[in-house]
Structure formats: structure tokens, C-alpha cells
C-alpha positions in Angstrom: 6.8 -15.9 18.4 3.7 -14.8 16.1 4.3 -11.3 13.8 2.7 -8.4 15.0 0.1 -6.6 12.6 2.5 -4.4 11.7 5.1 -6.4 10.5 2.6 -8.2 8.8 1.4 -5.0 7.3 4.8 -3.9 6.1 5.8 -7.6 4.9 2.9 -7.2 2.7 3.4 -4.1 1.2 7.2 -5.3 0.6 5.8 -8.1 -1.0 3.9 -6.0 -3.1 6.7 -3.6 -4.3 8.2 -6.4 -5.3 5.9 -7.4 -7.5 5.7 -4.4 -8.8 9.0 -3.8 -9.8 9.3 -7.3 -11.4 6.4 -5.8 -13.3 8.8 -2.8 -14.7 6.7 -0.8 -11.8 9.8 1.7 -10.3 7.8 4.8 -9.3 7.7 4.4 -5.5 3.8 6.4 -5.6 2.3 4.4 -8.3 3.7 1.1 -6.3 2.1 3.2 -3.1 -1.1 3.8 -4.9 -1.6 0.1 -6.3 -1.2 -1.0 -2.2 -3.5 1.0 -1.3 -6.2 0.0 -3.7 -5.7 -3.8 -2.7 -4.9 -3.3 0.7 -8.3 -3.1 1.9 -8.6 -7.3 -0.1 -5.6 -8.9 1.5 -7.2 -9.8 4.6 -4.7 -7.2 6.9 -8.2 -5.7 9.0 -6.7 -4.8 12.0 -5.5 -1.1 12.9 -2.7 -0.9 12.3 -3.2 -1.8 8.5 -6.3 0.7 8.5 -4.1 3.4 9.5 -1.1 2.1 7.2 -3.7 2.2 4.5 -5.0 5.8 5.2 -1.9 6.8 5.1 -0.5 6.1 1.8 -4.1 7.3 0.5 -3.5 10.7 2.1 0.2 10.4 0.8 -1.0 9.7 -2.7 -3.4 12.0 -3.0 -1.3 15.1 -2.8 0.4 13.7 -6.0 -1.8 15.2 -8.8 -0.6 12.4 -10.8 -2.9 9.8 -9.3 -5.8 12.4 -7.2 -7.8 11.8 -10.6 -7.5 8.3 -10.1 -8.3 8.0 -6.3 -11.7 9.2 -6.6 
């Protein structure tokens, strides 16, 4: 049975935060904030990953640790 987007999506970003931690990366918004500036590269174009994606932008952006960085 093929993986829905979604899990697909979320297998991806797992992958990701594990990465990141293996980097010394613990902060659960910077690991939020790399995703979603790669995201949009991995090849996940379906809805589900454009809304996954919008949503840790709008999450990260009300941390004023990384709004500078966002823009």
C-alpha cells in the first residue's frame, strides 16, 4: 500500500529533525525553521506539504528569534 502525502510529508520532516539533532541542533523552532527553508527542494509538491510548509512558516515567524531571518 503506497504512503499518503502526508506521511510522506511527516517522514520527511522526521528525517530532518534527525539530522538535526545529530548535528547538536535541539531547539525544536530552529529544527522547524531549517524544514521549512528546504521543504519547498525535497520534491514533497503536493498539498498537503504546501500547507505543512505554511504552517511551520507561520509557526516560526511569531518566534522573534528567527522573524529576522524569514524575510
Amino acid at each position: 500500500m503506497p504512503s499518503s502525502e502526508a506521511e510522506k510529508v511527516i517522514k520527511d520532516f522526521f528525517d530532518h529533525a534527525m539530522k538535526c539533532r545529530l548535528k547538536g541542533i535541539n531547539d525544536f523552532g530552529e529544527i522547524l525553521f531549517r524544514y521549512a527553508m528546504t521543504a519547498e527542494r525535497s520534491g514533497l509538491n503536493g498539498g498537503f506539504s504546501k500547507k505543512f510548509v505554511r504552517m511551520a512558516r507561520d509557526f516560526v515567524a511569531t518566534d522573534p528569534r528567527y522573524q529576522r531571518r524569514l524575510a
